[in-house]
C-alpha positions in Angstrom: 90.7 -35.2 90.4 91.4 -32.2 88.2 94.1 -30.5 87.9 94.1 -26.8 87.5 96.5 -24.8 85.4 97.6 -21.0 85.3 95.3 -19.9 82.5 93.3 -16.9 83.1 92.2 -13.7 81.2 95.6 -11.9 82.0 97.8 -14.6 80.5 95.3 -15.1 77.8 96.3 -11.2 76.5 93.4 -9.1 78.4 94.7 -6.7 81.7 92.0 -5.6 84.1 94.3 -4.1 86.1 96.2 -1.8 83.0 92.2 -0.7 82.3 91.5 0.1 85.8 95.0 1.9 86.2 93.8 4.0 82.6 90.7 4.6 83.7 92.1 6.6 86.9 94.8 8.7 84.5 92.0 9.6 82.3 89.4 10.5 84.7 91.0 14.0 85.1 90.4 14.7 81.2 86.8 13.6 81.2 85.7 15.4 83.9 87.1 18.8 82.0 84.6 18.3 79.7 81.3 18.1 80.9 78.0 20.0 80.4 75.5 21.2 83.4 73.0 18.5 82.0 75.0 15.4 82.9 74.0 13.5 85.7 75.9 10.6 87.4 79.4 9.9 86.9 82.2 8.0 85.3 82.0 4.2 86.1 78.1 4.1 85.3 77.0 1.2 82.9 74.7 4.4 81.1 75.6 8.1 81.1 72.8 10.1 81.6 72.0 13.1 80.2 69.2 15.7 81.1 67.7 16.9 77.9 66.0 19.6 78.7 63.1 22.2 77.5 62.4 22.0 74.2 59.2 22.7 72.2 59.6 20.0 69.5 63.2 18.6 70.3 64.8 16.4 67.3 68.0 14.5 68.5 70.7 14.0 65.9 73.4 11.8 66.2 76.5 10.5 64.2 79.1 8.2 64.3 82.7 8.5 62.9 86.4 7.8 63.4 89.5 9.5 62.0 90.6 6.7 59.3 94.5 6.0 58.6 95.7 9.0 60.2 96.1 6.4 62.9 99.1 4.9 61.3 100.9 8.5 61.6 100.3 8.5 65.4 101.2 5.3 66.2 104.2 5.6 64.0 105.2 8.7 65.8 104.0 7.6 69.2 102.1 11.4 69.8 98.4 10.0 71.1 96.9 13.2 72.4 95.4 14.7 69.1 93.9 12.1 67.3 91.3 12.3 70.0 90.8 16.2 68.8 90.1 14.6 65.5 87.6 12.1 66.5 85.5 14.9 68.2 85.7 16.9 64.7 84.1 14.3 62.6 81.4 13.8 64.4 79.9 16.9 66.2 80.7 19.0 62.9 78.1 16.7 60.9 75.7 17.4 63.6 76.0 21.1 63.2 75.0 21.2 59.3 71.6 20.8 60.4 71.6 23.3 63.5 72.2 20.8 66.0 73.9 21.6 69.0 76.3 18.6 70.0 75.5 17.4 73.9 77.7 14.6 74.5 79.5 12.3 72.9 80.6 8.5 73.7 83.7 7.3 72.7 85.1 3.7 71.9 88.4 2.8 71.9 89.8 -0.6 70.9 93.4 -1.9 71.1 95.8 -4.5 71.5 97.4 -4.2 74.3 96.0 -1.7 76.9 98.7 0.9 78.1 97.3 3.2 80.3 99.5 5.7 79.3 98.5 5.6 75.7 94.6 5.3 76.7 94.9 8.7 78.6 96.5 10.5 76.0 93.8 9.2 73.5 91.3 10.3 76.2 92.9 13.4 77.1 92.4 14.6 73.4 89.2 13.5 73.2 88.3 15.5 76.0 89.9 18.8 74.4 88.1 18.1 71.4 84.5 17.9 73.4 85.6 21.1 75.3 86.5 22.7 71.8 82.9 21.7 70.7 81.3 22.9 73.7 79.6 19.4 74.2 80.2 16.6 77.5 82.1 13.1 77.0 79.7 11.1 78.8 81.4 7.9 78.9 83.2 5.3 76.4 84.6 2.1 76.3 88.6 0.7 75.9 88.7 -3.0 74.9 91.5 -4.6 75.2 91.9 -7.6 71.5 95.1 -9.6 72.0 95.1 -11.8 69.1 93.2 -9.7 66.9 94.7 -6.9 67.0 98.9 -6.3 67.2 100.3 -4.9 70.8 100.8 -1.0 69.4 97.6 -0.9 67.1 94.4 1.0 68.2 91.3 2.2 66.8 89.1 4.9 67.7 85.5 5.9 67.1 82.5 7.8 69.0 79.2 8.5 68.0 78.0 12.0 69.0 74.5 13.1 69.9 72.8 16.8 69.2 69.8 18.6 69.5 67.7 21.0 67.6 64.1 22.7 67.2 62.3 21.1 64.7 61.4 24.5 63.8 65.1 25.6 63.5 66.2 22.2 61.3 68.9 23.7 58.9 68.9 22.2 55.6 68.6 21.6 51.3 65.2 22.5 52.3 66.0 26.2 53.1 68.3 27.2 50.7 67.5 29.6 48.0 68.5 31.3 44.5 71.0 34.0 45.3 72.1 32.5 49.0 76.1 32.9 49.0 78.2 30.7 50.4 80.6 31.1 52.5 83.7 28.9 53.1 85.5 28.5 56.3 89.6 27.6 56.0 91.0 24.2 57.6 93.8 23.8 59.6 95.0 21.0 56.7 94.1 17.5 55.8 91.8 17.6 59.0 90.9 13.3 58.5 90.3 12.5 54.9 92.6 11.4 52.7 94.8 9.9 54.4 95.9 6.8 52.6 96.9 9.0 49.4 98.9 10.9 51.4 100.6 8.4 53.3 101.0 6.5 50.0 102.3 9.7 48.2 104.3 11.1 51.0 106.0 8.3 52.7 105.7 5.2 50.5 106.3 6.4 47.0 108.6 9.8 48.1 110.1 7.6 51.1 110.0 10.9 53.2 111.1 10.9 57.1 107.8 11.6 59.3 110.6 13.6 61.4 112.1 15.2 58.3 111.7 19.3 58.4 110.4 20.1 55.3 110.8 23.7 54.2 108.2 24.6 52.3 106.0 23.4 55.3 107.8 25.2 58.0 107.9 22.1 60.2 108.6 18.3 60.1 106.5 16.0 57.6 104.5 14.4 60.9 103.7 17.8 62.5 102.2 18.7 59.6 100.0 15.5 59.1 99.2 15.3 62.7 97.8 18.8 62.9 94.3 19.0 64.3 90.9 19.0 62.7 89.4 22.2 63.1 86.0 21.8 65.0 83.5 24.6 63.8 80.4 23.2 65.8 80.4 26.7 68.3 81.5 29.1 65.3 78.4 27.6 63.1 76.2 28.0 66.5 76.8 31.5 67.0 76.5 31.9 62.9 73.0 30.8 63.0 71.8 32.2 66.1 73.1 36.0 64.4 72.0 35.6 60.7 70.1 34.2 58.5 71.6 31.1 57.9 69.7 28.3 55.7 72.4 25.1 56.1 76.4 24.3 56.5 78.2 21.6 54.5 81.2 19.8 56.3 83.7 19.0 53.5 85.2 15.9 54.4 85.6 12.5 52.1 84.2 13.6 48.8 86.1 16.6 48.7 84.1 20.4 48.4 82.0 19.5 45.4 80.6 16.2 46.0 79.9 17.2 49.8 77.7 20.1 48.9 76.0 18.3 46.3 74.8 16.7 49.4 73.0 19.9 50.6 71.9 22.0 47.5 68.7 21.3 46.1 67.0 19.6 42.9 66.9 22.7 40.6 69.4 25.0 41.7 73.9 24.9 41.6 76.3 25.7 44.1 78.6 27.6 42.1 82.0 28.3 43.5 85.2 29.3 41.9 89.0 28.6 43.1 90.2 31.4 42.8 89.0 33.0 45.9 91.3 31.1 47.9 94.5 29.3 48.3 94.8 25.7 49.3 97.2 24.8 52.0 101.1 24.0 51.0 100.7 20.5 52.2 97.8 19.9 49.1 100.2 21.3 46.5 103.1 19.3 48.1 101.5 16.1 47.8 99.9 16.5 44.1 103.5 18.2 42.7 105.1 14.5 44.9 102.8 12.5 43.5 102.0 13.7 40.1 98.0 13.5 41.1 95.3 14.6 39.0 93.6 18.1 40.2 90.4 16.0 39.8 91.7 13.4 42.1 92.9 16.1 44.7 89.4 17.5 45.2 87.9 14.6 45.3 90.1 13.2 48.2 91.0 16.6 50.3 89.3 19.5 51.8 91.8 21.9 49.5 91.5 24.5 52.5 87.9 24.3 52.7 86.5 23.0 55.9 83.2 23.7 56.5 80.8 26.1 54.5 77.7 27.7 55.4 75.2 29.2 52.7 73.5 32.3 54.2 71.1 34.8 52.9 72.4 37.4 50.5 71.6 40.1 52.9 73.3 38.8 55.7 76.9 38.3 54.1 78.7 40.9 55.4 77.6 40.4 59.0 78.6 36.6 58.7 82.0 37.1 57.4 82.5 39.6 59.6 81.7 37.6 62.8 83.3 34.8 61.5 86.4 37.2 61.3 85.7 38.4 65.3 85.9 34.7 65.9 88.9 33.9 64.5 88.1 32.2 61.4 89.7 33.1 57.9 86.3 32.7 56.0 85.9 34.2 52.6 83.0 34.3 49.7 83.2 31.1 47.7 80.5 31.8 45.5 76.5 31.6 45.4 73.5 29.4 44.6 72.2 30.2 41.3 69.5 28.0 38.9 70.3 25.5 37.0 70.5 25.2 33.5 70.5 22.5 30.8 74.4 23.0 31.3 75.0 22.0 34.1 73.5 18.6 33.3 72.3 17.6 36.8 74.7 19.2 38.5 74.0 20.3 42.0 77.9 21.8 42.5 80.1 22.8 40.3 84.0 24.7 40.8 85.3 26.9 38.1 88.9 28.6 37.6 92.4 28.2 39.3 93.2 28.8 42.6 95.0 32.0 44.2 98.4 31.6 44.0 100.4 31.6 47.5 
């Protein structure tokens, strides 16, 4: 005869019941954003998604997470941003090409499911897809005792968009004499995080609840700050003017992102001093001693998202970036190359603005 024992899937690590009881404390914050298009509900094995009318539809879609920012979170137990920064990284790659962001799916693992924490992840996730203008159409939580420590988690989503095939934004657009246009960050956004974490509270050994002066706030309101999602600005940018493509400066810094989008034979070329970074940038390279060359590589520097535009139409897209709330500014235009420039498809020139 055999003798059963206690083991099951609870006492192994995993709690149905703590995902069920999350699932009902987020369902309030999905269902804030959704989209007309969505069809079905929460609890679905699929989300479904009415596409539409299009002539010659082309879906885009990108995946992302938000990196070591993480560690700041969990360290400071504040769970209902990070979700805000998710969100960013993905529907503001989808935009550079035009694309309007539909929904998004996020995913969610952790060690120990507290359905607290997992609707305060969810709840910014849902402010971020409201921000974006685009549906959260389901996700998944998974629960990894054994893998992963009690308090850890990790988040990631892939987002999906749509464009006209006719309206595809571009390298392929772009022209001599375009100007470009850059859009200010809230701060560090997602990128660069390790640096800073290793500059700020491993080498300096600074309190994440320490006001700091020059920042006008503690050291972990500052790093916890939002990414700014752009998706709806860049939208109503291109629907209004003459827009040929955006660049979303994330890892690689300004430079080697809009490499990315300027074509073989012509130069992006953008000079510092048109704007001031952000204290926290100038805090963290005077800290830790780091190269200028090193900072631009890691950070934005202030620059969040760009858009290149038609010559003619500069003046109307700074000025309805400005109705919208947006400190945008001219960084510079796209010129020819030259032998100089030795393959070169970006280049940044000068000092920056001084505070």
């Amino acid at each position: 005869m055999t003798e059963h024992t206690d083991i099951s899937y609870a006492a192994a690590g995993v709690d149905i019941e703590a995902g069920d009881a999350a699932v009902e404390l987020f369902k309030p914050h999905a269902k804030r954003a959704s989209r007309p298009e969505v069809r079905g509900g929460l609890g679905g094995f699929a989300g479904l998604f009415a596409l539409g009318k299009y002539s010659k539809p082309l879906l885009a879609a990108g995946s992302d997470g938000v990196g070591t920012k993480l560690a700041v979170a969990q360290a400071m137990d504040i769970h209902n941003t990070i979700g805000i920064d998710l969100v960013a990284m993905c529907v503001d790659d989808l935009v550079v090409c035009g694309a309007e962001p539909l929904f998004l799916q996020d995913y969610i693992a952790i060690g120990k499911v507290v359905p607290e924490k997992v609707a305060d992840i969810v709840a910014g996730i849902a402010e971020g897809c409201v921000q974006a203008g685009c549906a959260l159409l389901g996700g998944e939580t998974a629960e990894h005792p054994g893998v992963m420590d009690p308090n850890d988690y990790d988040v990631s989503a892939t987002a999906v968009g749509v464009v006209e095939e006719d309206e595809l934004l571009g390298p392929h657009r772009v022209r001599e004499g375009d100007v470009i246009i850059g859009m200010k960050s809230s701060g560090l956004h997602s990128n660069g995080y390790s640096l800073a974490r290793h500059v700020l509270l491993q080498t300096a050994n600074l309190p994440l609840d320490g006001h700091m002066e020059e920042l006008g706030r503690t050291l972990g309101e500052e790093l916890l700050e939002p990414t700014r999602i752009y998706a709806l600005d860049c939208l109503a940018l291109a629907s209004e003017c003459t827009v040929h493509t955006f660049c979303h400066v994330t890892g690689g810094g300004l430079v080697g992102n809009m490499e990315r989008i300027i074509p073989e034979g012509l130069v992006a070329d953008m000079q510092r001093a048109t704007w001031s970074p952000q204290q926290i940038f100038r805090t963290i390279e005077a800290i830790g001693k780091v190269r200028r060359e090193e900072m631009e590589k890691t950070f934005n520097m202030g620059v969040g998202m760009v858009a290149v535009v038609a010559a003619q139409d500069r003046d109307r897209a700074l000025a309805m970036l400005t109705a919208r709330h947006l400190d945008a500014w001219e960084l510079g235009t796209v010129r020819a190359a030259t032998d100089a420039d030795a393959g070169a498809r970006a280049t940044l020139s000068g000092d920056y603005r001084r505070a």
